[in-house]
C-alpha positions as CSV (number, residue, x, y, z in Angstrom):
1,X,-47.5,102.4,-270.6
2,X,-47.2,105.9,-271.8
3,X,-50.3,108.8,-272.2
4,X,-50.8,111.8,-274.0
5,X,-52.1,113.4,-271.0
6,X,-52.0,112.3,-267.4
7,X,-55.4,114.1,-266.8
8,X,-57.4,114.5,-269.2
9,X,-60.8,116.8,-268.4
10,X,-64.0,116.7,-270.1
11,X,-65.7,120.2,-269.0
12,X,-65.4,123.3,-268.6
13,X,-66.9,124.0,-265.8
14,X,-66.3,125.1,-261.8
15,X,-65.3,121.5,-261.0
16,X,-63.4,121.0,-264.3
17,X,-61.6,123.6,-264.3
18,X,-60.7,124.0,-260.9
19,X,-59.1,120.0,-261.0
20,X,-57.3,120.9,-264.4
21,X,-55.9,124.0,-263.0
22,X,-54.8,122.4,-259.6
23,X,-53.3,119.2,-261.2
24,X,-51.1,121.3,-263.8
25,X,-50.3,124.1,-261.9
26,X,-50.0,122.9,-258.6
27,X,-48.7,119.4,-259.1
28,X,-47.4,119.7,-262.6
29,X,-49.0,117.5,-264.3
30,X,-49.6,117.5,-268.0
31,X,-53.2,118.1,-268.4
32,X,-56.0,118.7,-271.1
33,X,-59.3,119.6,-271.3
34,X,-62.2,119.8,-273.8
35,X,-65.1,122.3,-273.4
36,X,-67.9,122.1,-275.7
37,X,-69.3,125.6,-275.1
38,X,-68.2,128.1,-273.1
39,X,-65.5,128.2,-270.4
40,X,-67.0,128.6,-267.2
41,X,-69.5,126.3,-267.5
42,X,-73.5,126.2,-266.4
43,X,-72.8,128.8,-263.4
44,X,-70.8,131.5,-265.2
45,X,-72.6,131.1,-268.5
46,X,-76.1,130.3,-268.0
47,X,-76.7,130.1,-264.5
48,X,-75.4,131.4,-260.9
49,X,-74.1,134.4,-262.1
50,X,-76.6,135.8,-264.8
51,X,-78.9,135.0,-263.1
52,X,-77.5,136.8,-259.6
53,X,-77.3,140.3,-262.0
54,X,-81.0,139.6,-263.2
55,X,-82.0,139.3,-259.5
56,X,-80.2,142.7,-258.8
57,X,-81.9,144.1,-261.6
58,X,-85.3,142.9,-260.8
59,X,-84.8,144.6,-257.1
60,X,-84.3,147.7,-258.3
61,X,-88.5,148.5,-258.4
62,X,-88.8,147.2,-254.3
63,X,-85.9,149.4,-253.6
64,X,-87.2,152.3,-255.2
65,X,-90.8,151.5,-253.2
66,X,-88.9,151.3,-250.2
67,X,-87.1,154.3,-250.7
68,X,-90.4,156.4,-251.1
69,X,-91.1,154.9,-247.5
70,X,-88.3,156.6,-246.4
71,X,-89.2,160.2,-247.5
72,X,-87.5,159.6,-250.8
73,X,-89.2,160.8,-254.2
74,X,-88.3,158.6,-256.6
75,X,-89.7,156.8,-259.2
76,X,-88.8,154.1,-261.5
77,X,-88.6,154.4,-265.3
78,X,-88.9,151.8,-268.2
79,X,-86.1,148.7,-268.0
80,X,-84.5,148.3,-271.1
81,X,-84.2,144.5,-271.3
82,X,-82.2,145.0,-274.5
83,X,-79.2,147.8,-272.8
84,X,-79.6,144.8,-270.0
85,X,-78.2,141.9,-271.9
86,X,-75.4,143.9,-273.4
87,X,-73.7,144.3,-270.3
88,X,-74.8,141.2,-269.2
89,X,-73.0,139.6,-272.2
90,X,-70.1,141.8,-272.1
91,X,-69.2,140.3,-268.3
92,X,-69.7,137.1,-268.8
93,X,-67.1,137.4,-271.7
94,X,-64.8,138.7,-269.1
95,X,-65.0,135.8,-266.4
96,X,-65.1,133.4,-269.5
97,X,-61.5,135.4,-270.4
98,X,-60.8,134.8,-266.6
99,X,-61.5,130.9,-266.6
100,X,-59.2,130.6,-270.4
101,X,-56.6,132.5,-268.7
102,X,-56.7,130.5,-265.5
103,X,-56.2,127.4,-267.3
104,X,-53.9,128.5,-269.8
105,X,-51.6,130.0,-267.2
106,X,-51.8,127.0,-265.6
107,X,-50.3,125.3,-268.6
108,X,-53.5,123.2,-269.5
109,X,-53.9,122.5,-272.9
110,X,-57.5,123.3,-274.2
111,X,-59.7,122.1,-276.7
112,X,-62.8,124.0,-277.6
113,X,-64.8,121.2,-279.1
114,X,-66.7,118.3,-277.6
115,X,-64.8,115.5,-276.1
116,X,-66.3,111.3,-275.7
117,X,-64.7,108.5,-273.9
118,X,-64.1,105.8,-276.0
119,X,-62.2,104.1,-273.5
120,X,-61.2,103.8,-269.7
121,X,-57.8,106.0,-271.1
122,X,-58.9,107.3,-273.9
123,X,-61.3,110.0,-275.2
124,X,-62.3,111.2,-278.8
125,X,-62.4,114.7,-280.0
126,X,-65.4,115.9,-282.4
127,X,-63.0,116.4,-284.9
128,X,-61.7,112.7,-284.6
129,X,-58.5,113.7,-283.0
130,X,-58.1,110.4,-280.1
131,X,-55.8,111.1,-277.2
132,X,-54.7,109.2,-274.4
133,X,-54.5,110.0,-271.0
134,X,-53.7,108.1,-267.5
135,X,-56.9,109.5,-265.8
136,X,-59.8,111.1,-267.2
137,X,-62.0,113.2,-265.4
138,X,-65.3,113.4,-266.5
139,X,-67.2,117.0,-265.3
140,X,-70.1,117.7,-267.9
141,X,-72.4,118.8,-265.3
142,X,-76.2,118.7,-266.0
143,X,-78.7,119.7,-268.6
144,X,-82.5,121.1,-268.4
145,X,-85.0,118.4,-268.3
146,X,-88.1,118.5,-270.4
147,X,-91.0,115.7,-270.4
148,X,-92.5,114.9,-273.4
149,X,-95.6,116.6,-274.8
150,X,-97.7,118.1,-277.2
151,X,-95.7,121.1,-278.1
152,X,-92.8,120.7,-276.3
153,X,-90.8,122.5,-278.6
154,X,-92.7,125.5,-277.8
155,X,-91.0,126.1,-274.7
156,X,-87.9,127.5,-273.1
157,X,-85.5,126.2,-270.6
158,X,-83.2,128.4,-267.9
159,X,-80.8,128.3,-270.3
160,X,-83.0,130.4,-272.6
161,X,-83.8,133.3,-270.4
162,X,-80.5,135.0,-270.8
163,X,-80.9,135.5,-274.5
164,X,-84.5,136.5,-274.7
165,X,-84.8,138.9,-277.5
166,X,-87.3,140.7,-275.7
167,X,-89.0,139.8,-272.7
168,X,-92.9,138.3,-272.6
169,X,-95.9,140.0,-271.5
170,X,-97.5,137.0,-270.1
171,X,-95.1,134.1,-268.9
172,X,-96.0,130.7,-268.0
173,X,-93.3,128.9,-265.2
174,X,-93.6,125.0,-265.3
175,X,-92.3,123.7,-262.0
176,X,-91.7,124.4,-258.8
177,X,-88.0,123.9,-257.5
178,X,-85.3,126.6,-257.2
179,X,-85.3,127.5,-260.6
180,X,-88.7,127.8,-261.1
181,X,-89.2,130.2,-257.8
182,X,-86.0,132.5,-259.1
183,X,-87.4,132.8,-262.0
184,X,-91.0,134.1,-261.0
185,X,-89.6,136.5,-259.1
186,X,-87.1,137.9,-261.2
187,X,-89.4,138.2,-264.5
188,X,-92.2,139.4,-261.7
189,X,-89.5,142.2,-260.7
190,X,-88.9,143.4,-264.7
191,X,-92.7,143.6,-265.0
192,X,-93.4,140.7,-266.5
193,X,-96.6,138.9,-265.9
194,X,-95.9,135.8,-264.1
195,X,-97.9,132.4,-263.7
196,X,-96.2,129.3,-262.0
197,X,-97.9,125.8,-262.4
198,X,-96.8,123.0,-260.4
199,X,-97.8,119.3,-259.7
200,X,-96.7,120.1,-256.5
201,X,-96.3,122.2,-253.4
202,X,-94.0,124.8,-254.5
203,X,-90.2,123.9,-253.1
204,X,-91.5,121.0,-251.9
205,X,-88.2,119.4,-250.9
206,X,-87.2,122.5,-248.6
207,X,-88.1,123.4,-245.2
208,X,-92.0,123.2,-245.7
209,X,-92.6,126.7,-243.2
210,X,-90.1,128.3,-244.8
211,X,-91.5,127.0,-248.4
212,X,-95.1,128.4,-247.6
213,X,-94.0,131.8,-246.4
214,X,-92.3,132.3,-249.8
215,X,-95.0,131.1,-251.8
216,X,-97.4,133.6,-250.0
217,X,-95.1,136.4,-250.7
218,X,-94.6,135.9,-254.0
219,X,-98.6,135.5,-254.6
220,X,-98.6,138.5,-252.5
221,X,-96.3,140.3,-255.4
222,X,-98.8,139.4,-258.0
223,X,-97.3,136.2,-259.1
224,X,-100.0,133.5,-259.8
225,X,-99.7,129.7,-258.6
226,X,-101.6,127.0,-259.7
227,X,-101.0,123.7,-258.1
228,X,-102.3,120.1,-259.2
229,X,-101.8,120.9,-262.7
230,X,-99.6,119.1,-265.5
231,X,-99.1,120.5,-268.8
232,X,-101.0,118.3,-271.6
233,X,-100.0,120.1,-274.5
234,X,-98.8,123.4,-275.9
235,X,-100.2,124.8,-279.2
236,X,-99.0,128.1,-280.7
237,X,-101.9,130.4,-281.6
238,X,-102.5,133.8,-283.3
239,X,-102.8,135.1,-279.8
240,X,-99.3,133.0,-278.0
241,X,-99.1,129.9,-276.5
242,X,-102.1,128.0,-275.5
243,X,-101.6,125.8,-272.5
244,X,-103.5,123.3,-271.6
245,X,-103.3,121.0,-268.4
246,X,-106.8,119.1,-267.5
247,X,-109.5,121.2,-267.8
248,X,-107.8,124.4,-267.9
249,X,-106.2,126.0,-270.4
250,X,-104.4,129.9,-270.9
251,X,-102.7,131.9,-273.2
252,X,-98.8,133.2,-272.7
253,X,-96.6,134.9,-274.6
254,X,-93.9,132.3,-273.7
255,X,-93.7,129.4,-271.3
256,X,-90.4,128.2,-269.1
257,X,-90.2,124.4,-268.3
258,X,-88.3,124.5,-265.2
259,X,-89.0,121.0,-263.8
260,X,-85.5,120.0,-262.6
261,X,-82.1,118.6,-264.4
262,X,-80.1,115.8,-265.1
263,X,-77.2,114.8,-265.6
264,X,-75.2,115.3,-268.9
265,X,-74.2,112.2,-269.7
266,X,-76.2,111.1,-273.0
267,X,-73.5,110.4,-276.1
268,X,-70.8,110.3,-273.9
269,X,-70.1,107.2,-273.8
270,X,-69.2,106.5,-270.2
271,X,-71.5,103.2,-270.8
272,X,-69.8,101.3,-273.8
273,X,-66.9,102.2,-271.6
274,X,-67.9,100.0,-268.3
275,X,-68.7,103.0,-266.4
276,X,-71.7,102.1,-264.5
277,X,-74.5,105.3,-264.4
278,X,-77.8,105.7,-262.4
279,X,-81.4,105.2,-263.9
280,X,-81.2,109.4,-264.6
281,X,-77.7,109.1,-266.4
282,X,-76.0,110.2,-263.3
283,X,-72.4,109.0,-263.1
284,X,-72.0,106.6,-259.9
285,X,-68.9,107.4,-257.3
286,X,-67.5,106.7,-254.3
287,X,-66.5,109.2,-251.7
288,X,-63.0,109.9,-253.4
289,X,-65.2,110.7,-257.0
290,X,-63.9,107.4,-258.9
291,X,-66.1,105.5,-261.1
292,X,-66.2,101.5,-261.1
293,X,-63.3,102.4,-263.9
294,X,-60.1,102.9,-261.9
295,X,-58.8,105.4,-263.9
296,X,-62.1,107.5,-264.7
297,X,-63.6,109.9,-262.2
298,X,-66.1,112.4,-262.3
299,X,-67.2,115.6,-260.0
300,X,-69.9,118.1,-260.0
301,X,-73.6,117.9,-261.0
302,X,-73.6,114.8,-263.4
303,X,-72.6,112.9,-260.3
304,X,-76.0,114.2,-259.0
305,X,-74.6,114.3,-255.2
306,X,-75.3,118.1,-254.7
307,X,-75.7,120.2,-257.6
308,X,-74.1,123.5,-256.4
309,X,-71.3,125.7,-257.6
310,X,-69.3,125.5,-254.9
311,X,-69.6,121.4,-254.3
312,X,-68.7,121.0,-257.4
313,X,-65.5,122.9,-256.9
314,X,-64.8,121.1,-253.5
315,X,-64.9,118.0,-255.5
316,X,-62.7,119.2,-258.5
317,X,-59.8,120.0,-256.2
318,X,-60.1,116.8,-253.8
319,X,-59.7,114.9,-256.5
320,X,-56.6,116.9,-257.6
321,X,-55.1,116.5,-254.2
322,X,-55.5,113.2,-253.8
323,X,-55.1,111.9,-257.5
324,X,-51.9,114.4,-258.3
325,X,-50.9,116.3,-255.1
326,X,-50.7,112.8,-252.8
327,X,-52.6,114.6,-250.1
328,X,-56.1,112.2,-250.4
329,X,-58.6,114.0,-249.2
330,X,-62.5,113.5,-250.0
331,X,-65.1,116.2,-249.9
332,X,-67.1,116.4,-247.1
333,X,-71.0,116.3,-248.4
334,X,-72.8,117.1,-245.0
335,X,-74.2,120.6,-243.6
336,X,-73.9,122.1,-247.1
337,X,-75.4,125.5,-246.8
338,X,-77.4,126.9,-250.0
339,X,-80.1,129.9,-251.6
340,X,-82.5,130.1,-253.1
341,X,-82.5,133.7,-254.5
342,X,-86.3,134.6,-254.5
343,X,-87.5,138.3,-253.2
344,X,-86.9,137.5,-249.8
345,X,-84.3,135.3,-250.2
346,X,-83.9,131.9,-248.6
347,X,-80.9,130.2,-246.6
348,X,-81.1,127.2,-245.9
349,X,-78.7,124.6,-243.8
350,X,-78.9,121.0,-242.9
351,X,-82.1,118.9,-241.9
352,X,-85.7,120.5,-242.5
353,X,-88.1,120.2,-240.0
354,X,-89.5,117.1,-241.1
355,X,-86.7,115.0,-242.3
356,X,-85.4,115.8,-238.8
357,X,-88.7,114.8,-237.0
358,X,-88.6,111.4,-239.0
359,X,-85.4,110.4,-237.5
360,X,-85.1,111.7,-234.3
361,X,-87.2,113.7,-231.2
362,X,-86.5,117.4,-231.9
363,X,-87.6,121.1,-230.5
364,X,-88.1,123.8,-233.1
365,X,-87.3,127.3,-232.6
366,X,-89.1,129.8,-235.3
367,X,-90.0,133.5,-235.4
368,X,-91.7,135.2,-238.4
369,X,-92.0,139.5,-237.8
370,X,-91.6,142.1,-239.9
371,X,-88.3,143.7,-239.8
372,X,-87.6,147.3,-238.8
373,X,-86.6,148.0,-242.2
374,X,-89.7,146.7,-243.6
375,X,-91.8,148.0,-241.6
376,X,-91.3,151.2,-241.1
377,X,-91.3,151.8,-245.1
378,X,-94.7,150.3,-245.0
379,X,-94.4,146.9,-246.6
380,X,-96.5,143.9,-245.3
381,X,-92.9,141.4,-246.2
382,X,-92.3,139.2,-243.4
383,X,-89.0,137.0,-242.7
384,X,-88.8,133.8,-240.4
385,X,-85.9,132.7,-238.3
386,X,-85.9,128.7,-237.6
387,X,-83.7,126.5,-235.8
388,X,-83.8,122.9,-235.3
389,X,-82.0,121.5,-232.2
390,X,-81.9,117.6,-231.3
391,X,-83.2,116.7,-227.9
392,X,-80.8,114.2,-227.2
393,X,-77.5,116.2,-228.2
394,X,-78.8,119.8,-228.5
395,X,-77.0,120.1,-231.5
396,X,-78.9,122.7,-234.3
397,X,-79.5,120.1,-237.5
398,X,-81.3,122.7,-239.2
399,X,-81.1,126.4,-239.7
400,X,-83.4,128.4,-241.9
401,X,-83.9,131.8,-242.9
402,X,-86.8,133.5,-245.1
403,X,-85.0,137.2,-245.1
404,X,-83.4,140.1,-247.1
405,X,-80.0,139.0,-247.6
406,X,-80.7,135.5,-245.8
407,X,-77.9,133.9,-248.4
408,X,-75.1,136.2,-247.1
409,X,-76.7,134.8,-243.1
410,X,-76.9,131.1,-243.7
411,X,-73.5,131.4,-244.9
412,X,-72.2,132.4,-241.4
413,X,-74.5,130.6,-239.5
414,X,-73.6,127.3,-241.3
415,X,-69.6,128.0,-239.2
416,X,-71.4,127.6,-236.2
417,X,-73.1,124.4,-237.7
418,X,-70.3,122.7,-239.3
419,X,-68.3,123.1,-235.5
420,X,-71.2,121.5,-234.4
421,X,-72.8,124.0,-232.3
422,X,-75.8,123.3,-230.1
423,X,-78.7,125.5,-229.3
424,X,-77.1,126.3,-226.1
425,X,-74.1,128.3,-227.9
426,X,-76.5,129.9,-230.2
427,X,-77.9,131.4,-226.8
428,X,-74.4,132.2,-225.8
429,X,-73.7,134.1,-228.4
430,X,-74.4,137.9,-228.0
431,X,-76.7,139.7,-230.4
432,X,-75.6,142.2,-232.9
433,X,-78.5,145.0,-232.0
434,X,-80.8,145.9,-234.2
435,X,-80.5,143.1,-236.9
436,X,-82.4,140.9,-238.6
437,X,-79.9,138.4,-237.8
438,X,-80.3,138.6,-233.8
439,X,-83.3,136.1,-233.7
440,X,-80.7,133.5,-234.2
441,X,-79.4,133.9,-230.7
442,X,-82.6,135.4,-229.0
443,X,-84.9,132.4,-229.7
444,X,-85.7,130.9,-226.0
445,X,-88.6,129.0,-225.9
446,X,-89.3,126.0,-228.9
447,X,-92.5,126.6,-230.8
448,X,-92.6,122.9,-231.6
């Protein structure tokens, strides 16, 4: 039988667009693919990278404190939101140039339009154009999730806050992940007035010490937490948004629902085409990223395995290896280090402290101090150092890090990890002196 396409990609994103560009340019194969919106997909456009520049930005005010610490007189004038999103705009036209030029240079054909399967080797274009293909890769990523409410249409997503015409006063943060935490700080930083309400603990599915200590330094900054509270309804008054959950309700200026994801699958039709999806949408895998549908895979976030950037890509180019480069390969999903870009930031690798106590006797090794740097400019900021080590193999399962710059730590630490270094090699390391860092290999005695 013969195809259009042997690969045919739907998404533009990092795991799209890294197996299109590996599969035409590296193996030859003829390949398409169809991106809806932008090139570049949710981490170029409306997530990892905007919102990295907005956390730079919103730093600048703590620097400036901290230089005054230092003997420094300086002060900080008005931001201009507006001379902001300008350049902000401008670069992300130039990686979404980048991505266009990657592809096209790879020789993949691209369509700028929406794309639906209407078949286990066939896919439909919005403007009715049906093309074959011998594989079809399916790599849509995921979308904001909002309940339903009273008012919901009141509300923004994180995929608003990059085109804000000017930004609130008074902002309301619904939820209490990643997103949600970024968020507060960052609009905290540019002076906006920030509120978080939460059903929850706040990043309750991270490292719970590590989770407190940024939620008390964040309510330290001014940022106000409410926890135990749903949102009932939102009505839009002459004075902004009234939000009411139970028996309280307040008025904002604008309110963010950041209360998680999922996946991008609705009006796809991966379902009338046999492929078998999750209760949330997500589209079911196995380890090599196929779908119950021989010929249809999918990578990234709308497989809802790990929804980061770099994943995503992991997955986009095993699947290129093994489908088009006969070098099968699958990626591997364990001791994935992450962020979480809050003011300190948070690195975080492998087991927290109680998912490892659940399955297995552990020691904990932890210190929380204020850091030379910190300290001596006056600011009350702590960080926290925390490793957790099995008993029975001494191995570290868990390393996390409250910390200035703990992204660009966990990142290195996470080596170590992946090798499968135990507590013992930690303490053999020598220490880099004076750092931050240090407490890593200086921790002797567990806490826990």
């Amino acid at each position: 039988m013969s195809f259009d396409y042997d690969l045919f990609v739907i998404g533009g994103g990092s795991g799209g667009v890294r197996a299109a560009r590996i599969a035409a340019g590296e193996y030859g194969a003829r390949v398409a693919l169809a991106e809806e919106y932008r090139m570049g997909g949710t981490c170029v456009i409306r997530g990892c990278v905007p919102k990295k520049l907005m956390v730079y930005a919103s730093s600048v005010p703590t620097m400036a404190e901290e230089a005054r610490g230092y003997g420094w007189s300086t002060e900080v004038g008005r931001f201009d939101w507006q001379a902001f999103r300008a350049k902000l705009e401008a670069e992300l036209d130039r990686l979404e140039a980048i991505y266009r030029k990657g592809q096209t240079g790879a020789g993949v054909t691209v369509h700028d339009q929406r794309a639906t399967v209407i078949g286990p080797h066939e896919v439909r274009l919005a403007d009715g154009t049906e093309i074959s293909a011998k594989h079809i890769l399916v790599a849509v990523g995921d979308v904001p999730f909002v309940p339903e409410f009273e008012g919901r249409e009141h509300v923004l997503t994180s995929n608003d806050m990059f085109k804000l015409d000017a930004l609130p006063r008074r902002l309301l943060i619904v939820g209490g992940g990643y997103i949600a935490v970024e968020f507060a700080c960052i609009m905290e930083g540019l002076g906006v007035q920030v509120t978080v309400w939460n059903r929850s603990p706040l990043m309750r599915y991270f490292d719970r010490e590590c989770a407190d200590l940024v939620t008390e330094q964040m309510q330290a900054r001014g940022i106000a937490t409410r926890i135990g509270v749903t949102v009932d309804r939102v009505r839009k008054t002459a004075e902004g948004l009234a939000v009411t959950g139970g028996e309280i309700t307040e008025t904002f200026d604008a309110v963010l629902y950041a209360t998680g994801r999922v996946p991008n699958t609705r009006g796809l039709g991966l379902d009338a085409a046999g492929v078998k999806l999750a209760v949330n949408g997500a589209v079911m895998v196995d380890d090599w990223s196929q779908t119950n549908v021989p010929s249809i895979y999918a990578v990234g976030d709308v497989t809802d395995r790990i929804a980061l950037t770099p994943v995503a890509i992991r997955e986009g180019h095993a699947f290129a290896d093994t489908v088009f480069g006969a070098r099968p390969r699958r990626m591997d999903h364990d001791l994935v280090p992450s962020a979480v870009f809050t003011r300190p930031e948070f690195g975080t690798c492998g087991l927290t402290e109680e998912i490892a106590r659940a399955q297995e006797e552990i020691e904990v090794y932890a210190t929380s101090f204020r850091p030379m740097r910190s300290s001596f400019a006056g600011s009350p900021d702590k960080v926290l150092m925390k490793l957790v080590v099995s008993k029975a193999t001494r191995k570290v399962l868990g390393c996390h890090i409250v910390a200035p710059d703990a992204g660009e730590m966990i990142q290195l630490a996470a080596i170590a990890m992946k090798m499968g270094a135990t507590k013992e090699q930690f303490d053999a390391t020598c220490a880099v002196h004076p750092t931050m860092a240090e407490e890593l290999v200086t921790l002797r005695k567990p806490v826990r």
